[in-house]
C-alpha positions as semicolon CSV with decimal commas, in nm:
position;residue;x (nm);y (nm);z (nm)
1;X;-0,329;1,815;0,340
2;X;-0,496;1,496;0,152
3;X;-0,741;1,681;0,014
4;X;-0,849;1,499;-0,330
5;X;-0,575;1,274;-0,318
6;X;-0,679;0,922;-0,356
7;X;-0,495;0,620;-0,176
8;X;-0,560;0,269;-0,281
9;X;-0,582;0,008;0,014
10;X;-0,542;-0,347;-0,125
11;X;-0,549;-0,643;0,182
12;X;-0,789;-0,956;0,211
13;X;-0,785;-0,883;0,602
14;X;-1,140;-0,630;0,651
15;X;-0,957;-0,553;0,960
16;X;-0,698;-0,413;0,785
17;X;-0,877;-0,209;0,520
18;X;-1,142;-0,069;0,799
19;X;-0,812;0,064;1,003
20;X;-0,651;0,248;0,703
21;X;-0,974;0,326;0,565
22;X;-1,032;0,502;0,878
23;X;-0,714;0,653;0,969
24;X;-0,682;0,796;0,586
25;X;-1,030;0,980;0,592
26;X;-0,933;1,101;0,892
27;X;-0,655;1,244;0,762
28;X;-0,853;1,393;0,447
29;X;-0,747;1,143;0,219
30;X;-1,014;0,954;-0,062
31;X;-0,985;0,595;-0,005
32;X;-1,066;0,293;-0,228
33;X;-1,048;-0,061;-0,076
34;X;-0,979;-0,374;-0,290
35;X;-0,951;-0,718;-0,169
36;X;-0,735;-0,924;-0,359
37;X;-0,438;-0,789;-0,628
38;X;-0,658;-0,842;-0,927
39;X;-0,886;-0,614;-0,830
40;X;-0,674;-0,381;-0,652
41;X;-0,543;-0,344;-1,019
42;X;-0,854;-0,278;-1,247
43;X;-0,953;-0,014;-0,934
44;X;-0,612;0,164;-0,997
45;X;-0,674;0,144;-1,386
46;X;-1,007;0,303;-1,343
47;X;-0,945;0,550;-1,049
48;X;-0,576;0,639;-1,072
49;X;-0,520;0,695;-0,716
50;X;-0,153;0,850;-0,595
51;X;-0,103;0,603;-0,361
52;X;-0,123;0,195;-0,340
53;X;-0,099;0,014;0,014
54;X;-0,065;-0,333;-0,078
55;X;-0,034;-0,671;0,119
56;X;0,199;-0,867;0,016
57;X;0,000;-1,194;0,064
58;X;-0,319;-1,226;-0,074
59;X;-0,530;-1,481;-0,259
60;X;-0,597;-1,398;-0,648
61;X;-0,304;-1,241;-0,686
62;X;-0,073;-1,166;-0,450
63;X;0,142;-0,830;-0,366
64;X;0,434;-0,888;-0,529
65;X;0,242;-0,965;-0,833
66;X;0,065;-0,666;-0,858
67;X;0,353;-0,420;-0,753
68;X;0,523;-0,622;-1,083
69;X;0,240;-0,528;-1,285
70;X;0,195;-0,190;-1,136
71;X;0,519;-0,089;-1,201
72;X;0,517;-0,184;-1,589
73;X;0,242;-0,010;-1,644
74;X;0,257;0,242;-1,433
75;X;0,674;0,295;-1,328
76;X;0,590;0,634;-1,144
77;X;0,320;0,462;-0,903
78;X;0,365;0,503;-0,536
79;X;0,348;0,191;-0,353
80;X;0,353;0,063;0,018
81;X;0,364;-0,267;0,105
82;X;0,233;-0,457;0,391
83;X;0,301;-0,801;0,522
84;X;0,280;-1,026;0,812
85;X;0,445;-1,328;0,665
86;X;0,349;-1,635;0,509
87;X;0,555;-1,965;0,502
88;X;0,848;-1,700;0,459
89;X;0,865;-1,414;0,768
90;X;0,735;-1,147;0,613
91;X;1,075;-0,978;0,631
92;X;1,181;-1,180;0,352
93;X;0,820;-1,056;0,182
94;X;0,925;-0,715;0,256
95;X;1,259;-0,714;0,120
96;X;1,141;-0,880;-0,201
97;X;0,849;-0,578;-0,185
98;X;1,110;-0,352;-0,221
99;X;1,300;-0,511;-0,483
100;X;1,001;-0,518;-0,685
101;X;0,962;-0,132;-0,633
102;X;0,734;-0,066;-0,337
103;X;0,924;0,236;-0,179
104;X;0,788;0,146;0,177
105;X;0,731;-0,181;0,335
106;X;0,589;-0,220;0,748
107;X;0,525;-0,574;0,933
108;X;0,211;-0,606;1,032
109;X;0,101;-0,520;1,326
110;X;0,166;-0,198;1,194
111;X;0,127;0,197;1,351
112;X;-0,128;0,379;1,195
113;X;0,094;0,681;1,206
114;X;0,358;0,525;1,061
115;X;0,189;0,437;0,754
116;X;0,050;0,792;0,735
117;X;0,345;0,956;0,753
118;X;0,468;0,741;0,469
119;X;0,173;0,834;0,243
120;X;0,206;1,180;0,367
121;X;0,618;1,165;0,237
122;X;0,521;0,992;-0,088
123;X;0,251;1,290;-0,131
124;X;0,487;1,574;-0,024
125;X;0,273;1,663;0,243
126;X;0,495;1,624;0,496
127;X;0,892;1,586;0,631
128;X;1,075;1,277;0,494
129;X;1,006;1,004;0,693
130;X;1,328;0,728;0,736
131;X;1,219;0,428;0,509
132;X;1,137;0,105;0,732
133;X;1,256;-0,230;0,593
């Protein structure tokens, strides 16, 4: 399970990135950590991972942003956002997430497992997990 598939983690929070970064190895996933949209972007051009976890907040350019651009140039990318709100809840962030495309969406704080399981759906390496907006 995993094994050679590559999952992009996009979040200006190290916290964040060392967490997933973690919990993805773990699971036998390849992980590539960007910290702002822009570069999450170029990494994707360059690497082509399966899956993106993005923020949705972010300085550079933000989440939304790059799910937008993502999905033009990409439309069969795989995307999970991530948010713990802004000036809006992040709710709101969420729900715009999805409208933009991202086929996941968890507040942060977030469960590890939840995440993975998501990844793991969006893989097919596992059941279908219930989508959580």
């Amino acid at each position: 399970m995993g094994k050679n598939k590559k999952v992009l983690v996009i979040d200006d929070d190290a916290k964040i990135t060392r967490v997933l970064d973690l919990k993805l190895r773990k699971a036998g996933y390849q992980v590539i950590v960007a910290a702002d949209g822009e570069a999450g972007v170029n990494l994707f051009k360059a690497q082509q991972p399966d899956v993106v976890i993005t923020d949705v907040l972010m300085p550079r350019k933000e989440g939304l942003e790059t799910i937008m651009e993502l999905r033009r140039d990409f439309p069969e990318v795989k995307v999970i956002a991530i948010s713990g709100g802004g000036r809006i809840g992040p709710d709101e962030c969420l729900d715009l997430a999805k409208k933009f495309g991202a086929q996941y969406a968890f507040t942060k704080p977030f469960i590890g497992k939840e995440i993975l399981q998501a990844v793991q759906e969006l893989l097919g390496d596992s059941p279908v997990l219930k989508k959580t907006f």
